[in-house]
C-alpha positions as CSV (number, residue, x, y, z in Angstrom):
1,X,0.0,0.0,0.0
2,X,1.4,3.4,-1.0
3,X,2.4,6.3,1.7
4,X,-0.2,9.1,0.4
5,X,2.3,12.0,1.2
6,X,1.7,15.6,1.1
7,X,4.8,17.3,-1.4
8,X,4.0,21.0,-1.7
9,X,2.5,23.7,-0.4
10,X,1.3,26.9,-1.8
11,X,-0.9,30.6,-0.5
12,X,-2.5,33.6,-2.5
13,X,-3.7,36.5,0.0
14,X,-5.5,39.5,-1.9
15,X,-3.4,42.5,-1.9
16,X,-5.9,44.9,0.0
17,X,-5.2,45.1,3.7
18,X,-8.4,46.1,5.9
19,X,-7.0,47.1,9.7
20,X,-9.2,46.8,12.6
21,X,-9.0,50.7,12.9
22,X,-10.3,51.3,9.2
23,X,-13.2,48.9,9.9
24,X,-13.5,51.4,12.8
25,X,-14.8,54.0,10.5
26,X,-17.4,52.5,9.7
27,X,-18.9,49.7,12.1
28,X,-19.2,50.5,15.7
29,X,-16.2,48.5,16.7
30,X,-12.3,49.2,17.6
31,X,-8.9,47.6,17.7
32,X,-8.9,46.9,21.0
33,X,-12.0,45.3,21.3
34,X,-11.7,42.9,18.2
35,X,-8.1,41.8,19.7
36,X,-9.4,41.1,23.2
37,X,-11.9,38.8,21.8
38,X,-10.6,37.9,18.5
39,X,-6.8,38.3,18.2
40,X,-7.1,39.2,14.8
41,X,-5.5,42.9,14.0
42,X,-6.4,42.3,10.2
43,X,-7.7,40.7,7.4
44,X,-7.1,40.7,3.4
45,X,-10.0,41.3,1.1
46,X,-11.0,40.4,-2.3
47,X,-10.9,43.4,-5.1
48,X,-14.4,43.7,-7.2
49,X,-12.9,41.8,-10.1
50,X,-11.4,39.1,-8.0
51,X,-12.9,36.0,-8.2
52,X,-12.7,32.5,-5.5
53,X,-11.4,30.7,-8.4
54,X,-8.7,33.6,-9.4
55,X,-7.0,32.6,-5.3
56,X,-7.1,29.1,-5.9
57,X,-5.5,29.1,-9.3
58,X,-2.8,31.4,-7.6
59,X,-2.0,29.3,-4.6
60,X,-2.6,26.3,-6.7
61,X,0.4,27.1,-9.0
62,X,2.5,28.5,-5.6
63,X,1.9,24.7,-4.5
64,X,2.6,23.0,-7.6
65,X,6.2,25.0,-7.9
66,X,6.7,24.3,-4.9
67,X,6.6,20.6,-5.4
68,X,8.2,20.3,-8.6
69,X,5.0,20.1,-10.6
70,X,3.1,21.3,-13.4
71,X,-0.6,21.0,-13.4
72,X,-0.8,18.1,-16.1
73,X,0.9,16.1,-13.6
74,X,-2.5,16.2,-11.2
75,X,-5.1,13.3,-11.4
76,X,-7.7,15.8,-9.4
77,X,-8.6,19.0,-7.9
78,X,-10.6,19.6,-5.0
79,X,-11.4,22.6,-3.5
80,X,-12.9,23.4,-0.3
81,X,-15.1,26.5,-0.7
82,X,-18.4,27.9,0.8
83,X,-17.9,31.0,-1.9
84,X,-18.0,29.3,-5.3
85,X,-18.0,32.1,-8.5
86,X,-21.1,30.7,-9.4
87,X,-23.7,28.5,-8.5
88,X,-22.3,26.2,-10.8
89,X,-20.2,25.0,-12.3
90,X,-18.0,23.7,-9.5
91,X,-15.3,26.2,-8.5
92,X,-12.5,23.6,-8.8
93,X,-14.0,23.0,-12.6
94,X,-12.9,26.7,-13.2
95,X,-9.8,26.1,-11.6
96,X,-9.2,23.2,-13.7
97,X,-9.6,25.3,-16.9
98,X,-7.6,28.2,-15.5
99,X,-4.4,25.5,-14.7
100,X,-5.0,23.9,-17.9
101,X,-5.0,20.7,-15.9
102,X,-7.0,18.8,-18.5
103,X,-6.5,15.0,-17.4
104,X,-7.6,16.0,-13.7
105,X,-11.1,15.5,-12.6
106,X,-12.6,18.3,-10.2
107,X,-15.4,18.9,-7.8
108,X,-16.1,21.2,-4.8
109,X,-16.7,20.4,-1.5
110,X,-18.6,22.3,1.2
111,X,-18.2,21.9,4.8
112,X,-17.8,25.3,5.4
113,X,-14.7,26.4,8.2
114,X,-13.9,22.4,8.1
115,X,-13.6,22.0,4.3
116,X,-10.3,21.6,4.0
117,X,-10.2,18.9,6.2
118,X,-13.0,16.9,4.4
119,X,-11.3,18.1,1.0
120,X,-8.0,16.8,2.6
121,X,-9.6,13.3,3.9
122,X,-11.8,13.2,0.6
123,X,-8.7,13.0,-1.8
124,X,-6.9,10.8,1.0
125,X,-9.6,8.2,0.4
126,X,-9.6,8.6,-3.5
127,X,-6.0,8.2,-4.1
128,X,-6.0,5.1,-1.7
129,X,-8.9,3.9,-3.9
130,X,-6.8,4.1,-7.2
131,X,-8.7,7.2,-8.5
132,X,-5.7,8.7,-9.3
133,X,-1.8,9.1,-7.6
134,X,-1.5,13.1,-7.2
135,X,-4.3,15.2,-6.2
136,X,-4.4,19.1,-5.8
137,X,-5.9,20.2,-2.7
138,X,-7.5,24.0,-2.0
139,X,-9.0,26.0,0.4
140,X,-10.3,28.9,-1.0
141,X,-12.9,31.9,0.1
142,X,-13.7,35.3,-0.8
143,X,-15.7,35.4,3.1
144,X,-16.1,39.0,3.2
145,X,-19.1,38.8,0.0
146,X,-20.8,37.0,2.9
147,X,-20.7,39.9,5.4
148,X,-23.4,42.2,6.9
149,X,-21.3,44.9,7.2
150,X,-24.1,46.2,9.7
151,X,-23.3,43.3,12.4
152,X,-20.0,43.7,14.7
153,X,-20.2,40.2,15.7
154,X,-20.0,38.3,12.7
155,X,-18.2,41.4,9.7
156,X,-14.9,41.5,12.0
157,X,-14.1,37.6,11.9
158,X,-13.9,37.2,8.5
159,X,-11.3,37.2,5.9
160,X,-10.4,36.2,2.1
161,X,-7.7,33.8,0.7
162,X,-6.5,30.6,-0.6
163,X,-3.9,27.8,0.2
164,X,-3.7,24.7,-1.5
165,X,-1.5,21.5,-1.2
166,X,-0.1,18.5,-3.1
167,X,-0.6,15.1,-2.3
168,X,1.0,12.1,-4.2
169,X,0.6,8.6,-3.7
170,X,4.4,7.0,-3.3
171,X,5.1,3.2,-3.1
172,X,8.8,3.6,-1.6
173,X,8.0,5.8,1.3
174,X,7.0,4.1,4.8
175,X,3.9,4.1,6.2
176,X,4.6,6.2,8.8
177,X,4.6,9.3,6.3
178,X,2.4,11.1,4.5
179,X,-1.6,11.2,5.7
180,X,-1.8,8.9,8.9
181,X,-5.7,9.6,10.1
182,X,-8.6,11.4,9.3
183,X,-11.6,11.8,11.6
184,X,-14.9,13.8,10.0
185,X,-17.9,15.0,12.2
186,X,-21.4,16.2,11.6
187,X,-24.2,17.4,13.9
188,X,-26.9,19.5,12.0
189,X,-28.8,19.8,15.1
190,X,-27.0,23.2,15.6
191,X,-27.3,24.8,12.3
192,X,-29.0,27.5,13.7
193,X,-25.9,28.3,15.6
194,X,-23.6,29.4,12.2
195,X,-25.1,29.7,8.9
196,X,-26.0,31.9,5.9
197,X,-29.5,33.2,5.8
198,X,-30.1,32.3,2.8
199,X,-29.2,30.0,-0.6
200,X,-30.8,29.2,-4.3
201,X,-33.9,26.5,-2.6
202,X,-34.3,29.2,0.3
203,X,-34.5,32.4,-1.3
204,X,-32.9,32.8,-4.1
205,X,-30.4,35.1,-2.8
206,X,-27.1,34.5,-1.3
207,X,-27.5,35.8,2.3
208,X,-25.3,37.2,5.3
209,X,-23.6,35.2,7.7
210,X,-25.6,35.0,11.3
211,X,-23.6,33.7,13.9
212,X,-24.1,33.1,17.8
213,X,-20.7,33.2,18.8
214,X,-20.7,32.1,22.4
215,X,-22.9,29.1,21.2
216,X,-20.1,28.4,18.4
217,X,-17.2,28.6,20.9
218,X,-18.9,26.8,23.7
219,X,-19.2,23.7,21.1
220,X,-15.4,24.5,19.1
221,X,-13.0,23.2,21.8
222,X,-14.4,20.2,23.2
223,X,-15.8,18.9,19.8
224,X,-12.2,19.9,18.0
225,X,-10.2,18.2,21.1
226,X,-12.2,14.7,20.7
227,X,-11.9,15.0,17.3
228,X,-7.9,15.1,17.1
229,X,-8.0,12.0,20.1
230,X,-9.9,10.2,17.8
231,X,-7.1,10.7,14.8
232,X,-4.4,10.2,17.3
233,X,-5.9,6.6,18.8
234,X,-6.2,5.6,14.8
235,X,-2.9,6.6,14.2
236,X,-1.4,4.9,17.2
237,X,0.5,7.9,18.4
238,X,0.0,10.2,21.3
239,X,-0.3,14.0,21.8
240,X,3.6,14.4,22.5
241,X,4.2,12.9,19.3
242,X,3.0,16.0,17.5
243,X,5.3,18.8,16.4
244,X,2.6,21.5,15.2
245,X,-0.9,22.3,15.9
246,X,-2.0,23.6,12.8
247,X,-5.3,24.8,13.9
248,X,-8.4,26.3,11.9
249,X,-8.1,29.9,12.1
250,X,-11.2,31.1,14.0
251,X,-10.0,32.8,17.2
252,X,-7.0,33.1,19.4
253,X,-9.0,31.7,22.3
254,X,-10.1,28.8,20.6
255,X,-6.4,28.1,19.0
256,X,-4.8,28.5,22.7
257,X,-7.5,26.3,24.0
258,X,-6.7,22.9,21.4
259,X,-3.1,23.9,22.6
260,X,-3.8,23.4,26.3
261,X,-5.5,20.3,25.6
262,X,-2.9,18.6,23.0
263,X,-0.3,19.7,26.1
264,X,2.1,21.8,23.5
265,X,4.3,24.6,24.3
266,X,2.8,27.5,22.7
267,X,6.1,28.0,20.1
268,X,4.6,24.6,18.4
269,X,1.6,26.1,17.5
270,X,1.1,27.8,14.3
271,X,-1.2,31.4,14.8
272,X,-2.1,33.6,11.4
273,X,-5.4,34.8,12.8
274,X,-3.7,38.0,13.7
275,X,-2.8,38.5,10.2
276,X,-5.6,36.8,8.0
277,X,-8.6,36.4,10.2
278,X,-10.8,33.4,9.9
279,X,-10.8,32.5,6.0
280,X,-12.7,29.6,6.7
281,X,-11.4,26.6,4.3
282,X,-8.2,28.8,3.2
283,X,-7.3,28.9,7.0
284,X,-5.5,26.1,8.0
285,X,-3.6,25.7,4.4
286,X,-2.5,29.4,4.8
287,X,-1.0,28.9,8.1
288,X,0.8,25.6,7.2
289,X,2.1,27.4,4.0
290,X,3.5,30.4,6.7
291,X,5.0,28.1,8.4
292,X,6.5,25.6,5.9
293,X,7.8,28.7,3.9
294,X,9.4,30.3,6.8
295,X,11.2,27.3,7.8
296,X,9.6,26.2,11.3
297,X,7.5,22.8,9.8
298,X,10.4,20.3,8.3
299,X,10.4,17.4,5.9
300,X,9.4,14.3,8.6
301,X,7.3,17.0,10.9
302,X,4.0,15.4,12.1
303,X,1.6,17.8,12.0
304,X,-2.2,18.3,13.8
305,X,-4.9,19.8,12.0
306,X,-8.9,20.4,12.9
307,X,-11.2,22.5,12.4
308,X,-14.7,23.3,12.7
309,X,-17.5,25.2,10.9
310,X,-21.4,25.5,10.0
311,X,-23.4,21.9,9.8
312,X,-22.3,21.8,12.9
313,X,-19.4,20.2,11.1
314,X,-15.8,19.5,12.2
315,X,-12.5,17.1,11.6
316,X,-9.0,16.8,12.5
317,X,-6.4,15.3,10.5
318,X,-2.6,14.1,11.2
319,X,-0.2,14.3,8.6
320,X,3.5,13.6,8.7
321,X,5.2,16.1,6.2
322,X,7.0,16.2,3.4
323,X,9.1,13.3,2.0
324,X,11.2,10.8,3.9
């Protein structure tokens, strides 16, 4: 059985900067109280013309450089997004055009804050199934279409970007490497909880985000900390095994609270919600792109990631990086 290892990584961030004080000028908010409860200082948002596909196909071809790849080397693409450009086609089917990646097959997936842990876990399970050896995984949101910029709860959470990643099936490389667990959850007894008010069957419009945040944090840590003890007992590894907590990046409470419960020290845990905000599927990829870039995660690293978003849904996978 092949090693299902994950080669590359890649990021696009839009190049406009919104700072907690010009959000200031026009939602009753400020810096300090957004930190206090948030810990994000910023966030990047999407121009007019910019599209969810347009950051995918960037941090798609950052990812494929930086594994050695072109995209008519990938089998499939699947992308994580709850901010398609249209209705349909799938998002990854523009990407696909846009790459030029003819022989890969590509579909969306939608699980909102914890897509790219299904996307991850889905194209796991496919290459293991022979569907094809190299897959292209993204993350990718333009959140802030999504906004009522009218509600201070939900408007100052939320960012826009992409990360993507590489995984390739490899029969030489031990088991031990690569993807080693995934562990998906669903509870849709709290959609009222997180979700967008409305949808093409609903209304026929695409709706604002409503959100009851103390609701949504009361559930994140204990649901995200069974999650990854659940991918750590089907692994066969413990906690102090991990080198990086690679959390979803929601809030700095909820990223310090997996960290008390994994036991790390906080210098093992990577934290871009200062800088990007929650991006929802683009989170986690971001952050493990910031980190493998800027030399902290290493070839042989094992890493934990988890996440958790609207459905109720939520997941945590452990990955050892790179190649042996």
């Amino acid at each position: 059985m092949s090693a299902i290892l994950m080669t590359g990584v890649g990021a696009y961030l839009p190049e406009r900067v919104v700072s907690n004080d010009e959000l200031a000028t026009f939602v009753e908010t400020d810096d300090a109280w957004i930190k206090q409860r948030t810990g994000i200082a910023q966030r990047h948002m999407v121009a007019e013309d910019e599209l969810t596909s347009d950051l995918a196909v960037a941090a798609a071809q950052d990812a494929l450089s930086h594994a050695g790849l072109t995209a008519k080397d990938i089998d499939m693409i699947i992308l994580a997004t709850t901010t398609p450009d249209d209705t349909f086609p799938s998002a990854a089917s523009v990407v696909q055009r846009k790459l030029e990646a003819g022989s890969a097959f590509a579909f969306d997936v939608q699980a909102v804050c914890a897509g790219f842990v299904y996307a991850l876990s889905v194209a796991h399970s496919m290459i293991a199934a022979n569907m094809g050896k190299k897959a292209l995984v993204i993350g990718a949101e333009s959140f802030t279409k999504l906004l009522d910029w009218e509600d201070r709860t939900t408007c100052v959470l939320f960012g826009d970007g992409a990360g993507a990643v590489i995984l390739e099936a490899d029969e030489t490389a031990p088991q031990d490497y690569g993807i080693l667990s995934n562990v998906l959850h669903t509870d849709g007894r709290y959609r009222d909880i997180l979700y967008v008010d409305g949808g093409p069957s609903a209304t026929g419009t695409t709706g604002h985000v409503r959100m009851e945040g103390k609701e949504v944090f009361r559930h994140a840590v204990e649901k995200l900390s069974s999650a990854m003890s659940e991918a750590l007992e089907k692994a066969d590894m413990s906690a102090e095994q991990v080198d990086w907590l690679v959390p979803h990046q929601a809030n700095i409470r909820i990223i310090d609270g997996m960290q008390k419960k994994l036991g790390l020290p906080a210098d093992r845990v990577v934290r871009t919600v200062s800088q990007h905000a929650n991006t929802s599927a683009a989170s986690i990829p971001l952050a493990l792109n910031e980190a493998v870039k800027d030399g902290r995660i290493q070839s042989g690293h094992v890493l934990a990631l988890e996440a958790i978003g609207g459905g109720l849904s939520w997941g945590a996978s452990l990955v050892r990086f790179g190649r042996p």
